[in-house]
C-alpha positions in Angstrom: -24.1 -16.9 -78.0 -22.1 -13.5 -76.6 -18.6 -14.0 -76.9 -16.7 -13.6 -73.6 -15.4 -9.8 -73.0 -11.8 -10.0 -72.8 -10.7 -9.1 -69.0 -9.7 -5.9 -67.2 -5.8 -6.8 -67.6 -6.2 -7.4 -71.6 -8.2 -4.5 -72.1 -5.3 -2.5 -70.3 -2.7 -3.8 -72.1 -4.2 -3.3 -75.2 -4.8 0.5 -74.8 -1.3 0.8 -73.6 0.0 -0.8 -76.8 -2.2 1.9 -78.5 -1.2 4.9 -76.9 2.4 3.7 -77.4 2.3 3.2 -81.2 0.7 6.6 -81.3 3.3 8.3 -79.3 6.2 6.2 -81.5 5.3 7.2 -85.0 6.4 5.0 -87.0 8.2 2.2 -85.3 8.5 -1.2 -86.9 10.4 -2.8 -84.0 7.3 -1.5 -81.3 4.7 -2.5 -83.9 6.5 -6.0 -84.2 6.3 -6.2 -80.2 2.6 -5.7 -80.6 1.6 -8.0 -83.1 3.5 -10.9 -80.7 1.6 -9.6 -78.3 -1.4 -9.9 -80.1 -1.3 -13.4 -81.4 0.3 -14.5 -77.6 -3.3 -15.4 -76.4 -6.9 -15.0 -78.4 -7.9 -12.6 -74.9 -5.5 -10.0 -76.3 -6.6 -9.9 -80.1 -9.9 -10.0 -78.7 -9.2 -6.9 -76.4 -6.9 -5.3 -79.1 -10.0 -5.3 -81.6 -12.2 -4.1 -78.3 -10.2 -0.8 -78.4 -9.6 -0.2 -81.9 -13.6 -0.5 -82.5 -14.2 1.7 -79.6 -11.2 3.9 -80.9 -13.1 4.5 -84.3 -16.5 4.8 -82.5 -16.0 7.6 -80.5 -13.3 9.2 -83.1 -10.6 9.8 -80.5 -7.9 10.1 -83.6 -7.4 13.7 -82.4 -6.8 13.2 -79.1 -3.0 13.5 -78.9 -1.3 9.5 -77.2 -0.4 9.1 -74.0 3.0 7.2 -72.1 2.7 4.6 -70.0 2.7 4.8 -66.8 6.1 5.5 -65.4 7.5 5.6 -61.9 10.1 8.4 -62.5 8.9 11.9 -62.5 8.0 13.0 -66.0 8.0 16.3 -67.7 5.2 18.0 -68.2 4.4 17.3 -71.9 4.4 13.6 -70.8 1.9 14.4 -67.8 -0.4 16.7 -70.2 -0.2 13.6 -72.7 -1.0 11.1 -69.4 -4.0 13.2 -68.2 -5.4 13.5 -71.6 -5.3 9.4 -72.3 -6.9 9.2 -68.9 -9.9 11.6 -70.4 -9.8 9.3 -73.1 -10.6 6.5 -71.2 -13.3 8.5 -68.9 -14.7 8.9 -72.3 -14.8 5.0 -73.8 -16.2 4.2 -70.2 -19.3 6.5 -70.7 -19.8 5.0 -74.3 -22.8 3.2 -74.2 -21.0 0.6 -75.8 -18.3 0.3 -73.4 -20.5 0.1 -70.1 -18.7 -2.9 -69.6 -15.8 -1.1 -69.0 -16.9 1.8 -66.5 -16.1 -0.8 -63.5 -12.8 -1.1 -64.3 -12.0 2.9 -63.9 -10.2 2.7 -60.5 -7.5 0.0 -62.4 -7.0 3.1 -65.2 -6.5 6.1 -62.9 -4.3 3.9 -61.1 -2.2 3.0 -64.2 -2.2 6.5 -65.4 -1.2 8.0 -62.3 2.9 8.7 -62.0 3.3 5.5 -59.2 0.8 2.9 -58.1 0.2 -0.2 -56.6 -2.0 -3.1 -57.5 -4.5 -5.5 -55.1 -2.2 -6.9 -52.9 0.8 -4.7 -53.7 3.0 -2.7 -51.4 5.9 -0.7 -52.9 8.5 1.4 -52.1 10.0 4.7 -54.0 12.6 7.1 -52.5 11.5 10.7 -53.7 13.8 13.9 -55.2 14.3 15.3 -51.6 15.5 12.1 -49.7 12.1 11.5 -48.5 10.4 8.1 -48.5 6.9 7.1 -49.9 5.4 3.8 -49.5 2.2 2.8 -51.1 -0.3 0.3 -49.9 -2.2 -2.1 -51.8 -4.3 -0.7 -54.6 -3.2 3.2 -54.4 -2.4 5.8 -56.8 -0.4 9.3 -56.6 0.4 11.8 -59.0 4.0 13.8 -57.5 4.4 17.7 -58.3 8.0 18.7 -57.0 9.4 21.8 -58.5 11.0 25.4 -57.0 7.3 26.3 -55.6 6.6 23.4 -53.6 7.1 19.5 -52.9 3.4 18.3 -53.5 1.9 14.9 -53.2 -1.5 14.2 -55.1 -3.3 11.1 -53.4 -5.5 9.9 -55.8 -6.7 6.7 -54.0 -5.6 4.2 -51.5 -2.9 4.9 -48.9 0.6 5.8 -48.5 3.1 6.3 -45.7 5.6 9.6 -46.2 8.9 9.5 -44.0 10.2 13.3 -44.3 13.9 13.9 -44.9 13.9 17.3 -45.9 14.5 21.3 -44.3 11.6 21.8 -46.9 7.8 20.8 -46.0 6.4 18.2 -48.0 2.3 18.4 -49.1 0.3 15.8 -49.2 -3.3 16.7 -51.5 -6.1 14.1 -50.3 -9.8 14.6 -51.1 -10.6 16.5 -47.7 -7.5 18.5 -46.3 -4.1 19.4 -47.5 -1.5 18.1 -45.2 1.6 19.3 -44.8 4.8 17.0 -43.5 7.5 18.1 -41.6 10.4 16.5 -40.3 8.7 12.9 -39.1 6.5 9.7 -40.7 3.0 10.2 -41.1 0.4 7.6 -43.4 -3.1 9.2 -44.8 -5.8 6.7 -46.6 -8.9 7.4 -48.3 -11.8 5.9 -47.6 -14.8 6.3 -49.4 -16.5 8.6 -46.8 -13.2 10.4 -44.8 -9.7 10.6 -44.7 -7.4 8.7 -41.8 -4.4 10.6 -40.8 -1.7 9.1 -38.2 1.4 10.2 -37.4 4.3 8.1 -36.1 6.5 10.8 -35.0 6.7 14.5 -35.8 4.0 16.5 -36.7 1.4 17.2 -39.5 -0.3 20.5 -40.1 -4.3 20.2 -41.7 -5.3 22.7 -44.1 -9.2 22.2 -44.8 -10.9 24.4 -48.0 -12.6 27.2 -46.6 -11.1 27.0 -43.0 -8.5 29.6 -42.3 -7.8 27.8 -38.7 -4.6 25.4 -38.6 -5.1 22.3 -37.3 -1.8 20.1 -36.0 -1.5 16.3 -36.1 1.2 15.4 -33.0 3.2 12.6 -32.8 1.2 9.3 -31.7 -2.1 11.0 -32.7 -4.9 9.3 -35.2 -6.9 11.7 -37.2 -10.7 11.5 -39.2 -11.3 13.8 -42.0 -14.8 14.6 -43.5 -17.0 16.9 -44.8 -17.8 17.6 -41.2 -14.7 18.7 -40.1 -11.2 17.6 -38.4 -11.7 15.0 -35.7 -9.4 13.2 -33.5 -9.7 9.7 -32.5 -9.0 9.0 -29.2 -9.0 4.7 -29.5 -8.0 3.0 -32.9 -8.8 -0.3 -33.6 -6.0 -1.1 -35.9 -1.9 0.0 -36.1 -2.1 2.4 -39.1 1.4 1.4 -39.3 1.7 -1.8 -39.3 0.6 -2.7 -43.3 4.5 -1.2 -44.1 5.8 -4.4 -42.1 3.2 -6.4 -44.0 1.0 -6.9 -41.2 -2.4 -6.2 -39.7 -2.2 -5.4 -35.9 -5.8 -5.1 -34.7 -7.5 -3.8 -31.0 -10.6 -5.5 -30.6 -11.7 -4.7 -34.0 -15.3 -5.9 -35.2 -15.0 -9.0 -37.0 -16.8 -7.1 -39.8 -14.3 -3.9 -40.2 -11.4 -6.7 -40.2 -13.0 -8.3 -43.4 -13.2 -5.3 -44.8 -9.4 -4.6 -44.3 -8.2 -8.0 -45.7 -10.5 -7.7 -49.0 -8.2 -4.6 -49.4 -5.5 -6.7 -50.3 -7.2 -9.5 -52.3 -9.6 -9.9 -55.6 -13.2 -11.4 -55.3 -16.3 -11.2 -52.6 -15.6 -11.4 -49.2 -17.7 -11.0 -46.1 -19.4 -12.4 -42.9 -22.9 -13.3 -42.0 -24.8 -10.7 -39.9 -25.0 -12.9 -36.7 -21.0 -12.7 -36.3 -20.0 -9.4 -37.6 -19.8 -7.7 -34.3 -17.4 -10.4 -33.2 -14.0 -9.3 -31.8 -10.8 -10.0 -32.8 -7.3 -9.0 -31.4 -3.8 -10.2 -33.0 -0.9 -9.3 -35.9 -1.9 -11.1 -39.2 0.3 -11.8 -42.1 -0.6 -9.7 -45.3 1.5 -12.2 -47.6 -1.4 -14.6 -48.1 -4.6 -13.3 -47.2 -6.3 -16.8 -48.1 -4.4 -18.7 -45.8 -5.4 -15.6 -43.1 -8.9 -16.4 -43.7 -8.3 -20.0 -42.9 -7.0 -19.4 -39.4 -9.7 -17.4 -38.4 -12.1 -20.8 -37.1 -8.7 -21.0 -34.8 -9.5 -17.9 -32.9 -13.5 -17.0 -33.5 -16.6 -19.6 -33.3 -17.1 -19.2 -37.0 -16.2 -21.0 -40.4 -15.1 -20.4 -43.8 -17.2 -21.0 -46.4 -15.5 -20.8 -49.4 -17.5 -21.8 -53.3 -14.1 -20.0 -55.0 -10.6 -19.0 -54.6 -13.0 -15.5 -55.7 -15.9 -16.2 -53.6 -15.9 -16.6 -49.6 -18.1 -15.7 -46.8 -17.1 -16.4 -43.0 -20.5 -17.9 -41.3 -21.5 -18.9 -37.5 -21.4 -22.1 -36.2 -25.0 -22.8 -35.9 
């Protein structure tokens, strides 16, 4: 029989212990810390002896350790060192040996980026020029500030920026650069475009290629894409709302609402065909998205069918 592979979370851990024993030297107290860590559960000797083998394998003694993640702004010997464990772990999830791994990619740009959030996770962190950034569930941003410019580097997921400076602030997202001034704007990527809204103030695009400015005004909604800059006239959902811990929706397809709610919980979720063009119009808790699910038979002719806490499909009636 296969023996189990240890999970996502060991495996993590383990390659953290790694790169911080590395970056140590020689530290009896760390190395102490890791051996109870070890023997604390069998998952982590297993995942521990996962990552030394694959450590060996691919010969990645050369490859100089890397921190751990840290939500403080780091120097840039420690962001050089971050970047390079994160090649390292590109690497082990190419291995043909570590295919196993390659799903769990998003979880380890997210840990090596300078502040993330997990599944279900919102967060709050004031930045060096008195503005705010809040991150939704399951983002990731790397932060440049320095006598050039105030930078932002969205690497996934969403955040909300609330501008307190004289100085604009620049948000990098896969399909503009925005730049904040005075005002609260949030951007999330999806996997095809890039949402923009702005609370209040304003928001200036800047699109490769495109030497036209483009402005974002207060109250506006905004879809980025390979296509172009587009704005959206009727939202379905309050891009705002997740920073109260809440989902506001318009008449949003019962389908697109799923979609939103697996955002902010682990496992398979979805609706049968027959129902997914159903409405639905209310403000929804984010605290327990299971409970969520079981109120929805209260406002939509459906029900819950649920084989797992990490398994559940909403179904018709008939």
């Amino acid at each position: 029989m296969t023996a189990a592979h240890p999970g996502a979370t060991a495996v993590k851990q383990a390659i953290q212990w790694m790169l911080r024993l590395r970056e140590s030297g020689h530290d009896p107290a760390l190395q102490q810390q890791c051996a109870q860590w070890r023997s604390a559960r069998h998952e982590h000797e297993q995942a521990w002896q996962r990552v030394l083998h694959l450590h060996q394998e691919l010969d990645l003694r050369a490859i100089p350790g890397a921190g751990v993640a840290l939500q403080t702004l780091e120097t840039s010997q420690r962001r050089l060192h971050r970047r390079q464990a994160l090649k390292l772990l590109g690497g082990v999830a190419m291995a043909g040996s570590a295919a196993w791994l390659g799903k769990d990619l998003d979880a380890f740009s997210a840990w090596a980026a300078d502040y993330a959030t997990g599944t279900g996770e919102r967060r709050s962190f004031p930045l060096a020029d008195g503005s705010l950034m809040q991150l939704n569930t399951r983002s990731a941003v790397d932060v440049v500030f320095n006598d050039q410019q105030h930078l932002i580097r969205l690497k996934q997921g969403e955040l909300m920026i609330t501008c307190n400076s004289q100085r604009p602030l620049l948000v990098q997202t896969r399909d503009a650069l925005l730049e904040g001034f005075e005002g609260r704007f949030v951007a999330r990527q999806d996997s095809d475009c890039t949402r923009v809204s702005v609370s209040h103030g304003k928001v200036a695009i800047h699109r490769p290629g495109n030497g036209q400015l483009q402005w974002i005004e207060s109250g506006q909604n905004w879809r980025l894409d390979a296509q172009g800059a587009h704005r959206l006239e009727s939202v379905d959902m309050d891009a705002m709302a997740w920073s109260e811990g809440l989902i506001v929706t318009r008449d949003m397809r019962l389908f697109d609402f799923l979609a939103q709610v697996s955002r902010y919980r682990h496992g398979y979720l979805a609706c049968s065909d027959e129902i997914a063009d159903l409405r639905l119009s209310g403000v929804f808790r984010l605290e327990d998205p299971e409970q969520l699910l079981q109120l929805l038979p209260r406002t939509l002719p459906v029900r819950v069918r649920q084989r797992t806490r990490w398994w559940v499909r909403v179904e018709g009636l008939a």
